[in-house]
VMD Tcl script that draws the C-alpha trace (Angstrom):
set ca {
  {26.03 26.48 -55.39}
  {27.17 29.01 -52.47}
  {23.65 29.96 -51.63}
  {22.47 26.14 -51.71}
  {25.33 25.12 -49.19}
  {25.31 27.77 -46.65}
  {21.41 27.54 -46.32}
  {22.09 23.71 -46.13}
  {24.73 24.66 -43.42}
  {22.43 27.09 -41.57}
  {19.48 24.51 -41.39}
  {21.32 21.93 -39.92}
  {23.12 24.34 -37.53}
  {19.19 24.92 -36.27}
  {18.65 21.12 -36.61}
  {21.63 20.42 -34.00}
  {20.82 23.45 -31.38}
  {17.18 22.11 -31.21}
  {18.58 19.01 -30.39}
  {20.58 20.19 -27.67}
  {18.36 22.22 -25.98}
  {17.47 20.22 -23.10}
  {13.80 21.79 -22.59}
  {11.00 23.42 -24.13}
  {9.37 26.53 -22.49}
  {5.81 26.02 -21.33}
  {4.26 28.39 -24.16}
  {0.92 28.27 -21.67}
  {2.92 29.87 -18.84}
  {2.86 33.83 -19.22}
  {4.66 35.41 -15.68}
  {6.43 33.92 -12.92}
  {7.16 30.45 -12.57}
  {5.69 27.36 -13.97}
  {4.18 25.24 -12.32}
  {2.71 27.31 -9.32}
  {2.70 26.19 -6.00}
  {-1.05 24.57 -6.53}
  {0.21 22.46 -9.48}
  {3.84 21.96 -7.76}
  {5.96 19.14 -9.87}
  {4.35 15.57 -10.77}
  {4.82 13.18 -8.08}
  {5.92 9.88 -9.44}
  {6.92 6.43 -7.22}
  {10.15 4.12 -6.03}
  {9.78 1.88 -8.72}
  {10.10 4.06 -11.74}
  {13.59 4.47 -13.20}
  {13.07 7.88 -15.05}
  {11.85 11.21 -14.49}
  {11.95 14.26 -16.16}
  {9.95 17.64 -15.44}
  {10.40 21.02 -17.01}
  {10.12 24.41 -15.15}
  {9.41 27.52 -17.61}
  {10.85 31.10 -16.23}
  {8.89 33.89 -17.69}
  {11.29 37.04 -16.73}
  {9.22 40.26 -16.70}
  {10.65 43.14 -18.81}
  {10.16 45.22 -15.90}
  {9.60 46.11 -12.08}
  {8.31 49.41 -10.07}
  {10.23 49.63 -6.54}
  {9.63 52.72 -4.35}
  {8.66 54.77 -7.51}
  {11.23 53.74 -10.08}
  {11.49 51.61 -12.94}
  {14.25 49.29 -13.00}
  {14.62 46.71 -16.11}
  {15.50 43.30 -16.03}
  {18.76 42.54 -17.50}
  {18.39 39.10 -16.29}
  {17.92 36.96 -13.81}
  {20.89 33.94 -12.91}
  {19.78 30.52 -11.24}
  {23.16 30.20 -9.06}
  {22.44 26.61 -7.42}
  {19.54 24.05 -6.67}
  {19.63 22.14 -3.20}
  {16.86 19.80 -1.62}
  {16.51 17.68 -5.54}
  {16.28 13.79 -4.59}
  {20.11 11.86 -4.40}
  {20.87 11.55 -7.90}
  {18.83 14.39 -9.69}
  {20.16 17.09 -11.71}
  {19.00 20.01 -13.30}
  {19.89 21.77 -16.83}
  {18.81 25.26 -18.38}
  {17.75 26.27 -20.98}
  {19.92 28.56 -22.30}
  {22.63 26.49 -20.78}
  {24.08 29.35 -18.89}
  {21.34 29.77 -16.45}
  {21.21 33.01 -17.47}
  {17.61 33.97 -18.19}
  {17.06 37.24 -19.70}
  {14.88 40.03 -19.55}
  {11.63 39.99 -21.25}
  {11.89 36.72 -22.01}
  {10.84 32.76 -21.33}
  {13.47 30.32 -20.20}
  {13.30 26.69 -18.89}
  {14.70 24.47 -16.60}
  {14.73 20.59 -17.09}
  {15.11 18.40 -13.63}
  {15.81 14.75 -14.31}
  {16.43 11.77 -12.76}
  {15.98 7.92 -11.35}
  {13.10 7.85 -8.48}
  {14.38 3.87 -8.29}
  {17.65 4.79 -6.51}
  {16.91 8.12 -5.07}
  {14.47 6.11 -2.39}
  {10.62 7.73 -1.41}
  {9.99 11.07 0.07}
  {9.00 14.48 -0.13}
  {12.29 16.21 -1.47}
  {11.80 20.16 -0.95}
  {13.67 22.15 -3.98}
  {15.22 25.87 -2.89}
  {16.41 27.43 -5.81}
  {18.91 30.53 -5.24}
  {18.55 33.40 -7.40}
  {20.19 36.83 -8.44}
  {17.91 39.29 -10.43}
  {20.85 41.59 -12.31}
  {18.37 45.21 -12.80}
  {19.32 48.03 -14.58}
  {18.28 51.81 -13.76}
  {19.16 55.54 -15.86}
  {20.24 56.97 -12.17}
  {20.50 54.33 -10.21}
  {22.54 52.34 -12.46}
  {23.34 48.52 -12.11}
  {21.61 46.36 -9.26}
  {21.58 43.20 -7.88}
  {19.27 41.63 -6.01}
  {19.49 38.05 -4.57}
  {16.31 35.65 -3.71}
  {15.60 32.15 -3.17}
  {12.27 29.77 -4.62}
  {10.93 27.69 -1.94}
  {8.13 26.17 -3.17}
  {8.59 23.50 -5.43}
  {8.94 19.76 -4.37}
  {9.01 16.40 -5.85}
  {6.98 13.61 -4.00}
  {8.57 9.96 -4.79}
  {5.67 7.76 -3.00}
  {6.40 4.20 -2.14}
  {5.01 1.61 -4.00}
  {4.39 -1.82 -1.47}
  {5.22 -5.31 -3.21}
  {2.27 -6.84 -1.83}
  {1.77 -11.01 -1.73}
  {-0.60 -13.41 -1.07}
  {-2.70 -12.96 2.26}
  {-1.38 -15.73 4.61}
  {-2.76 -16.27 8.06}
  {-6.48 -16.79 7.47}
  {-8.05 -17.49 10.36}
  {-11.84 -18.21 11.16}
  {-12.54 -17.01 14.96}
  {-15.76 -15.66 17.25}
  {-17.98 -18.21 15.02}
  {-21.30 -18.73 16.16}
  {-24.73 -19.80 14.64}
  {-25.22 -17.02 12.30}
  {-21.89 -15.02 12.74}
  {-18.10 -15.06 12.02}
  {-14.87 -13.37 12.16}
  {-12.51 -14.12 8.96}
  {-8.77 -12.86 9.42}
  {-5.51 -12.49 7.30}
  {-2.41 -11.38 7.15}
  {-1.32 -7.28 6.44}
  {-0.02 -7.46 2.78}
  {0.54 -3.63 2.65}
  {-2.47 -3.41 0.19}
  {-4.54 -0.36 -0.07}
  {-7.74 -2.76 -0.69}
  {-8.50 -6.55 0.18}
  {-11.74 -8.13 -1.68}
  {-13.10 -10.88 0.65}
  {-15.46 -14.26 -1.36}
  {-17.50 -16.41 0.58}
  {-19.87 -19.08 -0.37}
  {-21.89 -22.31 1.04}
  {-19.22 -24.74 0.03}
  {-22.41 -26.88 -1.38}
  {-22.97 -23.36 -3.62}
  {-21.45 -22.37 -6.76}
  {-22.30 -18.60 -6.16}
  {-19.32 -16.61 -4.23}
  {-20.28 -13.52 -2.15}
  {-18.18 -10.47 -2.55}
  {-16.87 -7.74 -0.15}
  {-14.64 -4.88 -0.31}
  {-12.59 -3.45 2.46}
  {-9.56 -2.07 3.90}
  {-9.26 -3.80 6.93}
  {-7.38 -7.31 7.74}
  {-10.36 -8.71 9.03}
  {-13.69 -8.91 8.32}
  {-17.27 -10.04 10.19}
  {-20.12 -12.15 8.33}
  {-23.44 -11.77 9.67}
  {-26.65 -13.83 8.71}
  {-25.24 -17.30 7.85}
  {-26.94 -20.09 8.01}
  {-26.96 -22.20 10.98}
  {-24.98 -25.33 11.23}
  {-23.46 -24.77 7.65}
  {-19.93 -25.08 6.42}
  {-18.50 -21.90 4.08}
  {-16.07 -21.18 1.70}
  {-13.82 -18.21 1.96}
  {-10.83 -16.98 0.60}
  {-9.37 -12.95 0.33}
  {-6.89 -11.16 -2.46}
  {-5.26 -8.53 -1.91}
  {-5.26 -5.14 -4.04}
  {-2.06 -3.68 -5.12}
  {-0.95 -1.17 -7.22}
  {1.47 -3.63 -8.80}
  {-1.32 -6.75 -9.03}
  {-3.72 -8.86 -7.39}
  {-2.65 -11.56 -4.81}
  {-5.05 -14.14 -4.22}
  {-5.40 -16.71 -1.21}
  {-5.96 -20.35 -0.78}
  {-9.43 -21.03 -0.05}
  {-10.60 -22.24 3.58}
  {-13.44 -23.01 5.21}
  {-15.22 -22.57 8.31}
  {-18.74 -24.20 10.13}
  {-21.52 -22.44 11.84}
  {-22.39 -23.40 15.18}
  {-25.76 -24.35 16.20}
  {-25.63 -28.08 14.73}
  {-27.18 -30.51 16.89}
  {-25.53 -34.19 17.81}
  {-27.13 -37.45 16.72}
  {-28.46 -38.42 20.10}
  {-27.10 -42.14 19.29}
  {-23.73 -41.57 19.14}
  {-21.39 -41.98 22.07}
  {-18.86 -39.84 23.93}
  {-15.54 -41.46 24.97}
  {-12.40 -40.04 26.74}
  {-9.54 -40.48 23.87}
  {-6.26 -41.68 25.19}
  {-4.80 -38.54 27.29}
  {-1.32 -39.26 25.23}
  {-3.08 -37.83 22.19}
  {-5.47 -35.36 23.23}
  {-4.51 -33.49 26.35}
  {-5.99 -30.45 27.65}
  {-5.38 -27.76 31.01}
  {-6.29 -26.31 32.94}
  {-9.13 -28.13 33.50}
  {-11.27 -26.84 34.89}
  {-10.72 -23.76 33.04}
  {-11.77 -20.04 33.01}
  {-11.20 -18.68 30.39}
  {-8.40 -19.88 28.00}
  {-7.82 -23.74 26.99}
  {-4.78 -25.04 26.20}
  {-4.78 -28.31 23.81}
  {-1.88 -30.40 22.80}
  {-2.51 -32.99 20.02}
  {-0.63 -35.54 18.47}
  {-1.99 -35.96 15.16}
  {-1.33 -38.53 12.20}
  {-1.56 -36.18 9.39}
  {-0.59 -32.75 8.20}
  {-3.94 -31.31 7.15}
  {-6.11 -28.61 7.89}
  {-8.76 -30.30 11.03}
  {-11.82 -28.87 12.73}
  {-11.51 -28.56 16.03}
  {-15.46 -27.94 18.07}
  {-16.37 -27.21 21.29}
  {-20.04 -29.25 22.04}
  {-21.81 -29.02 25.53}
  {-23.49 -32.08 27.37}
  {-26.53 -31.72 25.09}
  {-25.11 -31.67 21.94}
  {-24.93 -28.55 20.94}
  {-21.87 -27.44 18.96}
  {-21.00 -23.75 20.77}
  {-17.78 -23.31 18.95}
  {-16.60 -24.77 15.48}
  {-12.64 -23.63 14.14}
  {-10.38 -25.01 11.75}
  {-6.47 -25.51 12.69}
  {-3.75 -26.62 10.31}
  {-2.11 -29.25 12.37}
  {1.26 -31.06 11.39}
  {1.96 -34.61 11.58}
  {3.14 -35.18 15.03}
  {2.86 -32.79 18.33}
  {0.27 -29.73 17.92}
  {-0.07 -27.05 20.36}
  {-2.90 -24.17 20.22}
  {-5.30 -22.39 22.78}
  {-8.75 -21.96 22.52}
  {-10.47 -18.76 24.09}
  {-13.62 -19.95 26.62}
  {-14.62 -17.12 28.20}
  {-17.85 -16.99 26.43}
  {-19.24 -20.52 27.44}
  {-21.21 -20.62 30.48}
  {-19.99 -22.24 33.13}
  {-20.50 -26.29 32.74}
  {-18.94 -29.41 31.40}
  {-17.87 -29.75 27.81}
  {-16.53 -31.88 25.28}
  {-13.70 -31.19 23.04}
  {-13.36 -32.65 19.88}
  {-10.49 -33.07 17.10}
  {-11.63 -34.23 13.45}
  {-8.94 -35.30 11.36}
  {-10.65 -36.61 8.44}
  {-10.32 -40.31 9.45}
  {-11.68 -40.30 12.93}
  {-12.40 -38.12 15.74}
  {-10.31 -37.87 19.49}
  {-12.49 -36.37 22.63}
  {-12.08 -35.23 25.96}
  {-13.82 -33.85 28.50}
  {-13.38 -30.30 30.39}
  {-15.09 -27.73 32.89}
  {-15.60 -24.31 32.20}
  {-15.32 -22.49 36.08}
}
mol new
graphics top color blue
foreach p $ca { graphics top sphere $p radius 0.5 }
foreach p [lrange $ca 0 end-1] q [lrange $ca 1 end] { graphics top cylinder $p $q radius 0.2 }
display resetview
């Protein structure tokens, strides 16, 4: 009955110090410190709430210094400095006393959340206790440099906002968004009379389509990448230029209080302010004195006073008509370009 307990005793007394040992050596790792520089610590990111990394200590038996042999007795971590706010470190044995001829480990933990992103730089201050037949007892202090834990950011993206159709001509456009932080945007366009999207990949807030069709109306909308999802856009949509005017239909003058324009004439920027009846997306064209449409955009007006600009600079000198569709009707006027 004596023998059963005490070897009852004596296996849970190993049962309870595994349990408290707060890290494993690295059985892999056979001199020096692991990981090596190359390797360094795993770099986690701001949103995780946990991290914990284990450093293994393999303490030679032995050195050779100016012709003698001194022995490890051991070798004492004395402090830590540079961990991210909030991080500890523990040892195994919990001393931090590592002896001769021997592995020991160190366990670094803590909560990347709260500490914030960086690159935290880790010193660790040492004192290797030697032992000599002559020379007797010696101490030697040093200091690890190289280690480092790398907390990167991670960027809450949302959906692009801002998309904006400019530099539209017959075959040609520019489509922009908004910056959402993302490390990819994938841009979908389509003849709004198609079914079929188009896909494009990039890393850029804006984007130029080249061989449209002429006088055509697209489709487009963008989403943005993130590590932490996929953010999708409304759809908009956007007209070629190159469409040609029904030579019966009229050109009026609207009523100046709705559709007003300057400088006219005008070089190179237009300013327009428009009262309009609805809050809707409208297309707004530029059409010279023989029809032709030379610039096509769409502008979300609000119900009431709208004011935008419209860059000219690329027209040729002449007269032109501007015109405001708002789904019901259409306003005009008339303008120079100098």
């Amino acid at each position: 009955m004596k023998r059963f307990l005490s070897t009852t005793i004596f296996g849970l007394l190993i049962t309870l110090i595994s349990y408290a040992q707060p890290c494993t050596v690295d059985a892999s790792c056979t001199s020096g410190i692991c990981p090596d520089s190359i390797t360094n610590l795993p770099v986690t990111a701001d949103n995780v709430t946990s991290y914990s990394t284990t450093v293994t200590v393999v303490v030679p038996k032995d050195t050779t210094d100016s012709g003698f042999t001194l022995k490890y007795k051991n070798i004492t971590l004395n402090s830590v400095s540079g961990l991210p706010p909030g991080f500890t470190y523990t040892c195994n044995p919990a001393t931090c006393v590592f002896p001769g001829n021997a592995k020991s480990c160190i366990k670094i933990s803590g909560n990347p959340s709260t500490a914030g992103a960086g690159t935290y730089n880790i010193t660790a201050y040492v004192t290797a206790k030697l032992t000599h037949w002559l020379l007797g007892t010696i101490y030697v202090e040093d200091s690890v440099t190289y280690l480092r834990i790398q907390i990167d950011p991670v960027v809450i993206c949302e959906n692009p906002m801002g998309l904006t159709s400019t530099d539209i001509t017959a075959t040609a456009a520019t489509l922009n968004w908004s910056d959402e932080g993302a490390t990819n945007y994938k841009l979908k366009y389509r003849l709004s009379t198609s079914t079929i999207w188009t896909t494009v990949n990039t890393t850029s807030t804006s984007y130029t389509l080249t061989g449209l069709s002429v006088c055509t109306q697209y489709k487009w909308n963008v989403t943005a990448i993130c590590p932490t999802g996929n953010f999708k856009s409304g759809t908009k949509t956007f007209n070629t230029t190159g469409c040609r005017l029904s030579d019966s239909e009229t050109f009026v003058d609207t009523d100046e209080d709705l559709l007003m324009i300057h400088p006219n004439p005008a070089k190179e920027n237009l300013f327009v302010n428009y009262i309009s009846s609805y809050e809707k997306e409208q297309q707004v064209m530029i059409v010279d004195m023989n029809g032709r449409i030379m610039m096509s955009e769409m502008h979300v007006m609000f119900e009431g006073e709208n004011n935008f600009e419209l860059q000219i600079n690329n027209l040729t000198p002449g007269i032109y008509l501007l015109k405001v569709f708002d789904g019901a009707g259409e306003y005009i006027t008339k303008f120079v370009k100098e």
